[in-house]
TORGU-437893 format. One record per residue (C-alpha): residue number from 1; residue in three letters; z, x, y. Coordinates in nm, 3 decimals, decimal comma, m for minus. Layout:
<recs>
+-----+------+---------+---------+---------+
:  nr : rest :       w :       u :       v :
+-----+------+---------+---------+---------+
: NUM :  Ala :       Z :       X :       Y :
...
+-----+------+---------+---------+---------+
</recs>
This chain:
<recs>
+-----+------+---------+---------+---------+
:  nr : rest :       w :       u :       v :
+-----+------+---------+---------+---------+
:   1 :  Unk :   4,593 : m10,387 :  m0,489 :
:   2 :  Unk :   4,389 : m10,072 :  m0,528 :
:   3 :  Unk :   4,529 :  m9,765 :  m0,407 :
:   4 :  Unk :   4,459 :  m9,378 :  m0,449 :
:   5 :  Unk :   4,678 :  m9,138 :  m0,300 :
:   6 :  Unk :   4,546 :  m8,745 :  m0,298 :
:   7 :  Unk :   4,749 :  m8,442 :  m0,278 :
:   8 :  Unk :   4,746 :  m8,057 :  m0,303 :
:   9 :  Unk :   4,503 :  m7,970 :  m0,020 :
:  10 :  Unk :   4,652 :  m7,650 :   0,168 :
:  11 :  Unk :   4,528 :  m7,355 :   0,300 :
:  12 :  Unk :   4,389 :  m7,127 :   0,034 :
:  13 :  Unk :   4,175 :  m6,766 :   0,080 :
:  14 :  Unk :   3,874 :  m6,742 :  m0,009 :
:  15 :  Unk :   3,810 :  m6,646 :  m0,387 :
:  16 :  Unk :   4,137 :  m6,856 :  m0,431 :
:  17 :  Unk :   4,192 :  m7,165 :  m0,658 :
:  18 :  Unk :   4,362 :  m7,487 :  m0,571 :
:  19 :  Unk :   4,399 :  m7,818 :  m0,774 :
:  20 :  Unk :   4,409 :  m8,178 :  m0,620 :
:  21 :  Unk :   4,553 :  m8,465 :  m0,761 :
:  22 :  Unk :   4,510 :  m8,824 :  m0,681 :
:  23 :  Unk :   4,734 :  m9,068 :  m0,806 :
:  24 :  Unk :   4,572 :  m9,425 :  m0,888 :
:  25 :  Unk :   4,691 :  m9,762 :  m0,962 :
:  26 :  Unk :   4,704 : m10,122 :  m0,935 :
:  27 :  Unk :   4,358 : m10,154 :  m1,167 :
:  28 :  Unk :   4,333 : m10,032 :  m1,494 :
:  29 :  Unk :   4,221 :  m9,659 :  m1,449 :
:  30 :  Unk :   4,076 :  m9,580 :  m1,772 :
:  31 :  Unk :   3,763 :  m9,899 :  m1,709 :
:  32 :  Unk :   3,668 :  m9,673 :  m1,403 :
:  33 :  Unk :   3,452 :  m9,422 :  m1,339 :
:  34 :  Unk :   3,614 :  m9,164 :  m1,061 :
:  35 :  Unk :   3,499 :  m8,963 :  m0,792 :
:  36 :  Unk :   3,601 :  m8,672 :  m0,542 :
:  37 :  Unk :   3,410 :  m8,688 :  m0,232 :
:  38 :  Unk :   3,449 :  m8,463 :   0,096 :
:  39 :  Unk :   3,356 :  m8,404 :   0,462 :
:  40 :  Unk :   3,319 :  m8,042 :   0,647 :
:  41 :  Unk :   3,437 :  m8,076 :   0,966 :
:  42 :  Unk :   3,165 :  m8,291 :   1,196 :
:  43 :  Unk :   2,974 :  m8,295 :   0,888 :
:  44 :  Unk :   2,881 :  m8,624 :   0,676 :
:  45 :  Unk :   3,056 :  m8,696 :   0,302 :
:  46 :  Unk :   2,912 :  m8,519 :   0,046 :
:  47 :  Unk :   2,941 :  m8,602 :  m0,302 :
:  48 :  Unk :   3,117 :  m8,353 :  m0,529 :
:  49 :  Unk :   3,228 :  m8,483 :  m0,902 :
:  50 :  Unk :   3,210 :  m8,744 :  m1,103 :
:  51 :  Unk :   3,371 :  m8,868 :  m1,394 :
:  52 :  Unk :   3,337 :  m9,175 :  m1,652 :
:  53 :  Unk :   3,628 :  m9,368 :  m1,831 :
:  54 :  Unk :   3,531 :  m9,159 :  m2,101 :
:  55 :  Unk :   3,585 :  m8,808 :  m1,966 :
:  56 :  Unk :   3,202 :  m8,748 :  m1,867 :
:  57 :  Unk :   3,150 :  m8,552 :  m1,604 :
:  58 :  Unk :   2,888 :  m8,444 :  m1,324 :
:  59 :  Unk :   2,900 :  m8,190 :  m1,055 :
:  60 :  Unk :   2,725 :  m8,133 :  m0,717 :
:  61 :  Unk :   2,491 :  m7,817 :  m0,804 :
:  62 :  Unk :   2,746 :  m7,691 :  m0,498 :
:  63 :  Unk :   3,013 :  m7,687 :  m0,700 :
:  64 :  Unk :   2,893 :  m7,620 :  m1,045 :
:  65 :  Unk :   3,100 :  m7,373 :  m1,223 :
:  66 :  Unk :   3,344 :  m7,318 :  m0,960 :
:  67 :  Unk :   3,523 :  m7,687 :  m0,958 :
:  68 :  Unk :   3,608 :  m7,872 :  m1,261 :
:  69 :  Unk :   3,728 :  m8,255 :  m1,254 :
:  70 :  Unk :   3,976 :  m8,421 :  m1,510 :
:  71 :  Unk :   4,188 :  m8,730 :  m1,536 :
:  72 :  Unk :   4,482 :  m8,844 :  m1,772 :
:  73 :  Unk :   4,396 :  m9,160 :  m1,819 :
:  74 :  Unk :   4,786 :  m9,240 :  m1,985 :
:  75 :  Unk :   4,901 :  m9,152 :  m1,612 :
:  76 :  Unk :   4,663 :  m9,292 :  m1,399 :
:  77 :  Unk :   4,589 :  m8,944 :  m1,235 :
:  78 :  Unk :   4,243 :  m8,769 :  m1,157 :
:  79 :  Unk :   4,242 :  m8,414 :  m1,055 :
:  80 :  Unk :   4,001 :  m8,170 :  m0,907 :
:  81 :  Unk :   4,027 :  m7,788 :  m0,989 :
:  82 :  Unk :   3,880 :  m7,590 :  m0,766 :
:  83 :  Unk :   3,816 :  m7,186 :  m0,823 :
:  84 :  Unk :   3,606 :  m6,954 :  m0,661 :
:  85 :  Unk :   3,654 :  m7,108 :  m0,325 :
:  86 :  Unk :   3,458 :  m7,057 :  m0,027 :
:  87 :  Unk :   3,470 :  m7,091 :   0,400 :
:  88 :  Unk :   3,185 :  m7,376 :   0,302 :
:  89 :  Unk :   3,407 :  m7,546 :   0,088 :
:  90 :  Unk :   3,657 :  m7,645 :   0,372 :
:  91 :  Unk :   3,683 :  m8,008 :   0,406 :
:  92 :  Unk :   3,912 :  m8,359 :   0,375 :
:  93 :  Unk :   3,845 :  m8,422 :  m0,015 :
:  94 :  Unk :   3,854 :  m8,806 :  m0,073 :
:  95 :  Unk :   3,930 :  m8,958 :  m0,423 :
:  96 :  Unk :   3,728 :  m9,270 :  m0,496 :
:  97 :  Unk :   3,668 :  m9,545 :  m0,741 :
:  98 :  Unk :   3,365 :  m9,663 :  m0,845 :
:  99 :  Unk :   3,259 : m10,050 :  m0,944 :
: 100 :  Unk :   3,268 :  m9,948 :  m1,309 :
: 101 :  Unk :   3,027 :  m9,646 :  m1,458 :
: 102 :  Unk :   2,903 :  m9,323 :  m1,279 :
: 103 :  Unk :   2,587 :  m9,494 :  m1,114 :
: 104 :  Unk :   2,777 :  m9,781 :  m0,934 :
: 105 :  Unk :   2,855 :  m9,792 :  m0,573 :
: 106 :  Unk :   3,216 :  m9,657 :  m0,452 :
: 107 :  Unk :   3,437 :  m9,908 :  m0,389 :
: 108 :  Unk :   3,753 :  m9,811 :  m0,286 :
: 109 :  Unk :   3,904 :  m9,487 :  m0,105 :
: 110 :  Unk :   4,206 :  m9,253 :  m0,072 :
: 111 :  Unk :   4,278 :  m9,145 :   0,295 :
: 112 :  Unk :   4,211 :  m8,781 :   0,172 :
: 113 :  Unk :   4,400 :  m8,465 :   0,150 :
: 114 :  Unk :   4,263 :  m8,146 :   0,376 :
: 115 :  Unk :   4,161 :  m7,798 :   0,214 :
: 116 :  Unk :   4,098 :  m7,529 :   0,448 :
: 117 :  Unk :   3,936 :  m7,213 :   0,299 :
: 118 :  Unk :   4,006 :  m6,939 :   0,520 :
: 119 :  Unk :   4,160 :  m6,553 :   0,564 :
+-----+------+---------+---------+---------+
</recs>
C-alpha cells in the first residue's frame, strides 16, 4: 500500500527558508518519479517540482531558484527546500507519485502539510 506522509510546513516570514519532507513507502521509491504539488487558499493545485528516479529535476518558473527538490532514494524520503519565500507562496504542499517517469500522470497523494508565509 502506497503511502506518503509530508512534514515541516509551519509558519515562516517572508524572505525565510523552510524544508519539507515526505516520507514514502510501500513501492520501491527509487522506480518513481516524485512530485510536490500545492494549493493557495481557494485556489486550484499548482504544480511545483519534479523529480526522476534518477535525481532530474524540473521547477515551476514560480519557483525557480528559490525552491530546490531532492530525495534519498536509500531512505525513501523526498524533500522540498524552499528559500526566498513569499505571501504567494502560502499553501498545503502535497507530495505525489507519479506512474513511473516525469511525464506520467500522478497517481497517488500525501494529505499535505500547510506553509503559511506571513509577518
Amino acid at each position: 500500500q502506497v503511502q506518503l506522509v509530508e512534514s515541516g510546513g509551519v509558519l515562516v516570514q517572508p524572505g525565510g527558508s523552510l524544508r519539507l519532507s515526505c516520507a514514502a513507502s510501500g513501492f520501491t521509491f527509487s522506480s518513481y518519479s516524485m512530485a510536490w504539488v500545492r494549493q493557495a487558499p481557494g485556489k486550484g493545485l499548482e504544480w511545483v517540482s519534479d523529480i526522476s528516479g534518477d535525481g532530474r529535476t524540473y521547477y515551476a518558473d514560480s519557483v525557480q531558484g528559490r525552491f530546490s527538490i531532492s530525495r534519498d532514494n536509500a531512505k525513501n524520503m523526498l524533500y522540498l527546500q524552499m528559500n526566498s519565500l513569499k505571501p504567494e507562496d502560502t499553501a498545503v504542499y502535497y507530495c505525489a507519485k507519479r506512474d513511473r517517469g516525469s511525464t506520467t500522470p500522478i497517481l497517488y497523494w500525501g494529505k499535505g502539510t500547510l506553509v503559511t508565509v506571513s509577518s
